[in-house]
C-alpha positions in Angstrom: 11.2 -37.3 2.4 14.2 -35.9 0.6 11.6 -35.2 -2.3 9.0 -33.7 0.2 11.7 -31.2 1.5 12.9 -29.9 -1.8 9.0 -28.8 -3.0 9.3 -26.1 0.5 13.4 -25.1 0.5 14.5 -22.5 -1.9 18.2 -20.5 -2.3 18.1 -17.2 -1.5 20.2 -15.4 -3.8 21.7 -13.1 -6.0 22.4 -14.9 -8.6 21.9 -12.5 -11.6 24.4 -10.6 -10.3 25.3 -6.7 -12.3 28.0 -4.5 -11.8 25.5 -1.4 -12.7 22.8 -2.4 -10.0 23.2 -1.0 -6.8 20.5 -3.2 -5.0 18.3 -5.9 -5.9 15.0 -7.1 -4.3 14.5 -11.1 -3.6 11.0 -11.7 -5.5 9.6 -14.3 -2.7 8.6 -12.7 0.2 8.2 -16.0 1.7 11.0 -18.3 2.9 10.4 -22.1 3.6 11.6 -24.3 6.1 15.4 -25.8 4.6 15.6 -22.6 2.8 19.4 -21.6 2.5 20.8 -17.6 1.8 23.8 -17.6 -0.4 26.2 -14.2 -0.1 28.7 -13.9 -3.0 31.7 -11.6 -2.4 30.6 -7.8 -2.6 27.3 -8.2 -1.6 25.4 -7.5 2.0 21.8 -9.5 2.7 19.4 -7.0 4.4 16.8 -9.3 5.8 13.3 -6.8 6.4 9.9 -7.5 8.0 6.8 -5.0 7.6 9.7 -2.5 5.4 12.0 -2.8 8.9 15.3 -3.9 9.6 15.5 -7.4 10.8 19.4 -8.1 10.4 21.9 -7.0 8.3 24.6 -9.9 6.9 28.1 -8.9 5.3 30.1 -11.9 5.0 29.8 -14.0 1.8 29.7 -17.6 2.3 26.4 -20.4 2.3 24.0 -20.0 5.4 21.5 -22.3 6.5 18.5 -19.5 7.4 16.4 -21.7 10.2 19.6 -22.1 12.0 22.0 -19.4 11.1 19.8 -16.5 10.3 16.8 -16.7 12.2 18.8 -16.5 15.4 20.2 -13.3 14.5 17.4 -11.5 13.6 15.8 -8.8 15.7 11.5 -9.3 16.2 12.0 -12.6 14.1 14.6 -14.4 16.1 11.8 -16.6 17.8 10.2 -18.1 14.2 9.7 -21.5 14.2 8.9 -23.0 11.0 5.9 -25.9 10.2 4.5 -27.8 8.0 2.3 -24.7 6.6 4.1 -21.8 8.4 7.0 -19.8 6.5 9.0 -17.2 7.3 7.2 -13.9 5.7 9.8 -11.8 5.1 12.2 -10.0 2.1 16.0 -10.0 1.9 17.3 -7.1 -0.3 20.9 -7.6 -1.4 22.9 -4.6 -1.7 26.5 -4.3 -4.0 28.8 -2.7 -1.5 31.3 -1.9 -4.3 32.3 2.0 -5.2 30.2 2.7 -8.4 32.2 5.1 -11.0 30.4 7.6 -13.2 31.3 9.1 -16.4 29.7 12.5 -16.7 29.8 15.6 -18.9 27.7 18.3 -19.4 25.3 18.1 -22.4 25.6 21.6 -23.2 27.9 24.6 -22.7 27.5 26.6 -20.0 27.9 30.2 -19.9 30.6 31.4 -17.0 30.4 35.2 -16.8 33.7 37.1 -18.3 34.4 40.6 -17.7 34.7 41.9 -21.7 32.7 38.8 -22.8 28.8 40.1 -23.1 26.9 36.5 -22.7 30.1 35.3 -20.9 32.1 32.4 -22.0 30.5 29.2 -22.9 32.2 25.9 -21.2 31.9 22.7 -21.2 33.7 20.1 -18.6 33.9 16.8 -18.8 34.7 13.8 -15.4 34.8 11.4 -13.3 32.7 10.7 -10.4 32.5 7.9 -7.4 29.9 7.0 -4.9 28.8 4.1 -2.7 25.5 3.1 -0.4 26.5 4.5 3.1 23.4 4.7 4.7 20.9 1.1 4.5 18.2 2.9 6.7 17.9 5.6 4.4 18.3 3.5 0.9 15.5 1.8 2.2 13.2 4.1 3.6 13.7 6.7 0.5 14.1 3.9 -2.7 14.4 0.4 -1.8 10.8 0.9 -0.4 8.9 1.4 -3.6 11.5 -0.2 -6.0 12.6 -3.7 -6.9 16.4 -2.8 -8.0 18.4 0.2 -8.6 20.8 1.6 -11.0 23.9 3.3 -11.3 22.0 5.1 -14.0 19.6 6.2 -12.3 21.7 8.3 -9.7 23.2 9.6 -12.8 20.7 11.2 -13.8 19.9 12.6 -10.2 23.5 14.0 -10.4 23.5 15.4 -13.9 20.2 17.0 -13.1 22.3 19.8 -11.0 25.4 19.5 -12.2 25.6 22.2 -14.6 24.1 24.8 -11.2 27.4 23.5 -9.2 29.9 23.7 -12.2 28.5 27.2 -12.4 28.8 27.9 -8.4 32.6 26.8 -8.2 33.9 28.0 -11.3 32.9 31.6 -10.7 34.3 30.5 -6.7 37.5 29.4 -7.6 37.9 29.7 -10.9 41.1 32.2 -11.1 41.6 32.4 -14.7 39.0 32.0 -16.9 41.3 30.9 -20.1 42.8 28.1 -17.7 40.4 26.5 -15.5 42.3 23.1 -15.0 45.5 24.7 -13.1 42.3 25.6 -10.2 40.2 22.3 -11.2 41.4 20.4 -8.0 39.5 23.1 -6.3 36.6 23.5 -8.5 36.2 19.7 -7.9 36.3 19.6 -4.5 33.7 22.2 -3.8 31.3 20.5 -5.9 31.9 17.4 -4.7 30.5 18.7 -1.2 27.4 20.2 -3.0 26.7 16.8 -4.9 26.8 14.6 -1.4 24.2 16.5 0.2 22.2 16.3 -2.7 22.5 12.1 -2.5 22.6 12.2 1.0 19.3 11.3 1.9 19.3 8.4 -0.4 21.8 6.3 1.4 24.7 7.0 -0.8 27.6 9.1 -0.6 30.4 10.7 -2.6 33.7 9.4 -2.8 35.3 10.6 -5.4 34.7 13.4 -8.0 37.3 14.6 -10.7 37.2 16.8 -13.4 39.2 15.6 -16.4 39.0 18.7 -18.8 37.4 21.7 -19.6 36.7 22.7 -23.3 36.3 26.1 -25.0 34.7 26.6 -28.0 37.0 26.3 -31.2 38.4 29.9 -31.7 38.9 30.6 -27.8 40.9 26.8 -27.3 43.0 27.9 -30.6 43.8 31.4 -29.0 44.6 30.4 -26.0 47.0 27.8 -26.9 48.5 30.2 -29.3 49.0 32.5 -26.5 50.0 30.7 -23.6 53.8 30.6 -24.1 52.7 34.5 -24.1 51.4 34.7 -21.0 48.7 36.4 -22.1 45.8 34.3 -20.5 43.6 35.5 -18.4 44.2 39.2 -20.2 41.0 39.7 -21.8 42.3 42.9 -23.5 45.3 41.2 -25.0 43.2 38.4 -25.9 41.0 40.3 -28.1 44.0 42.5 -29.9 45.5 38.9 -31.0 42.2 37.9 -32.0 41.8 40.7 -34.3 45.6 40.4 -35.6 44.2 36.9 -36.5 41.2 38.2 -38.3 43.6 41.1 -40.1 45.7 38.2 -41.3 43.0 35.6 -42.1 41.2 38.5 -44.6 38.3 37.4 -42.4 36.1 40.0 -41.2 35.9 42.4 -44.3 35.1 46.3 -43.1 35.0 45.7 -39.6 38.1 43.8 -39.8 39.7 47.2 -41.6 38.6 49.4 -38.6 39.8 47.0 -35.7 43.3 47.4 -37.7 42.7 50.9 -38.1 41.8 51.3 -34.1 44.8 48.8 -33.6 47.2 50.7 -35.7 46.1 54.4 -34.0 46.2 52.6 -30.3 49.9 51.1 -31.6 51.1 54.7 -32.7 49.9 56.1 -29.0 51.5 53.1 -27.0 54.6 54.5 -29.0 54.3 57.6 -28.5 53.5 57.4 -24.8 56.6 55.1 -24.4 58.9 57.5 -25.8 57.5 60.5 -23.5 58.1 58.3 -20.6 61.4 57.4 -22.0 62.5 60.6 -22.5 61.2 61.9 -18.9 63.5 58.9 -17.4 66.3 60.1 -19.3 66.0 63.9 -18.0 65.1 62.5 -15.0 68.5 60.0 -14.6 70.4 63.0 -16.1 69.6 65.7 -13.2 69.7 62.8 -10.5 73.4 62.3 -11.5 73.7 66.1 -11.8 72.8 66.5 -8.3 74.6 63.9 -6.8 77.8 65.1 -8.9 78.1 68.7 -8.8 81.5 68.7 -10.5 79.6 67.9 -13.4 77.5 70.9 -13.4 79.5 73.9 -15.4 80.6 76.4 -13.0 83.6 79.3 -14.2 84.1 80.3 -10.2 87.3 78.7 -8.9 88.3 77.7 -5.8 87.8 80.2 -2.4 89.6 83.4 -2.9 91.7 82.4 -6.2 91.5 84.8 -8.9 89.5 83.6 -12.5 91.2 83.1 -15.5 88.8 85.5 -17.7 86.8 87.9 -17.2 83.0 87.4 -16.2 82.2 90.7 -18.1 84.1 90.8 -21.3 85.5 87.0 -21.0 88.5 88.3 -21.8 92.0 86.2 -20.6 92.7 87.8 -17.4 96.1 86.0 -16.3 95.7 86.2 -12.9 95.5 90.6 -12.9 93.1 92.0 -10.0 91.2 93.7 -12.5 90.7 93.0 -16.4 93.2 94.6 -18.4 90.2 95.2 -21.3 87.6 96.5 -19.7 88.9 97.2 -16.2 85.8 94.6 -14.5 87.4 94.2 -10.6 88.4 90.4 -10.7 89.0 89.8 -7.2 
């Protein structure tokens, strides 16, 4: 009899188990009497008749279907099992873990810059973490028509728009353009609410998504580390003088390389210029302000009220204290 039994029983489980496979699809659709369902630690059984939910089983352990399973199920919870009747129905076992992604864009992307015709090409580089939130919907939009699932595949799902939403929230919240990381918490968090609607009605959901760096091409990563004990990031103006200095020093650039230093030189001998005018305005400026707030300091040859002057306004000459000058007679007082 023992012999007998064993031909009909079978274990229902995930045995193959892979750490990239979101779900995976028994291959019998048909479960025989002494059949037993084995759930391993990070795995739900999602038992389904006619593509329908018939019970949903979360703790791991070794269950005995005709007597702890069948009970529990919804339309099925009646089946008795014979000597030719099984149990039609499919179990599809889902990894409940938190997946992590490694993405990156495969080419740069071009963020408009103000001074930068074509803008500035970037690429970025992360992290990002989902999980299955929804069984209805894995099952109604995937788990339907396919036998398993991969972390791949949503990868490519994401990656698909991912270079549209770096786009969005880097020209949202991207501040400064020549340091996108100090404002990549942000940048990150916007598109992280983009990229769960988009897997939303697939039955998963976004938990986590990080950006880890953003690269510049070559010359604009060297200039801006060159420049940021400068504070010059962000100035596109002052970005490009340095860039010529650079080419000016380098002998790169040949002719054109002469007139930037030309342009640089006259627009150096202007700055100059202009500083000293303003300079020299401040100075006249700070001169009369003290001037007027300190008359003493302004010359003056009256004395004080209704004292006689020393010389003479009209001649100047030395007129001791007379009521009239004794030169040329001028009244004094």
């Amino acid at each position: 009899m023992g012999l007998f039994s064993n031909q009909f029983s079978s274990v229902v489980e995930w045995k193959e188990f892979r750490e990239d496979m979101i779900f995976w699809k028994w291959p019998n659709a048909e479960l025989k009497k002494g059949s037993r369902l084995i759930i391993r630690p990070g795995q739900d059984a999602i038992f389904l008749n006619t593509g329908r939910i018939e019970g949903i089983f979360t703790d791991d352990g070794d269950y005995d279907i005709e007597s702890q399973i069948i009970p529990f199920l919804s339309t099925l919870k009646g089946f008795k099992f014979g000597f030719n009747t099984n149990l039609r129905a499919e179990v599809l076992f889902v990894n409940t873990k938190e997946f992590t992604v490694k993405w990156g864009t495969a080419n740069a992307i071009n963020i408009p810059v103000a001074g930068m015709p074509g803008g500035m090409p970037i690429r970025a580089f992360g992290t990002l973490n989902f999980k299955v939130n929804d069984y209805i919907k894995l099952i109604d939009k995937i788990a339907g028509v396919k036998e398993s699932y991969l972390v791949e595949d949503v990868k490519i799902r994401v990656t698909s728009v991912l270079d549209q939403l770096l786009m969005k929230w880097i020209s949202k919240e991207g501040k400064d353009m020549f340091n996108l990381q100090a404002n990549a918490y942000d940048i990150a968090k916007g598109i992280s609410v983009d990229l769960d609607m988009e897997i939303f009605d697939m039955g998963l959901t976004i938990t986590g998504f990080n950006i880890m760096s953003f690269n510049y091409p070559e010359e604009v990563q060297r200039m801006i580390t060159k420049n940021a004990s400068q504070s010059m990031i962000g100035d596109i103006n002052r970005y490009q003088q340095v860039g010529m200095v650079d080419a000016m020093a380098s002998g790169k650039g040949g002719a054109a390389s002469e007139m930037a230093g030309m342009m640089m030189g006259m627009n150096m001998a202007n700055q100059m210029v202009n500083s000293m005018n303003a300079n020299s305005l401040n100075t006249q400026d700070s001169s009369n302000s003290v001037n007027m707030q300190n008359p003493q300091n302004m010359p003056n040859n009256r004395t004080d009220a209704g004292a006689k002057p020393n010389f003479c306004p009209n001649c100047g000459a030395k007129a001791g204290g007379a009521n009239f000058c004794p030169n040329c007679g001028q009244k004094l007082a």
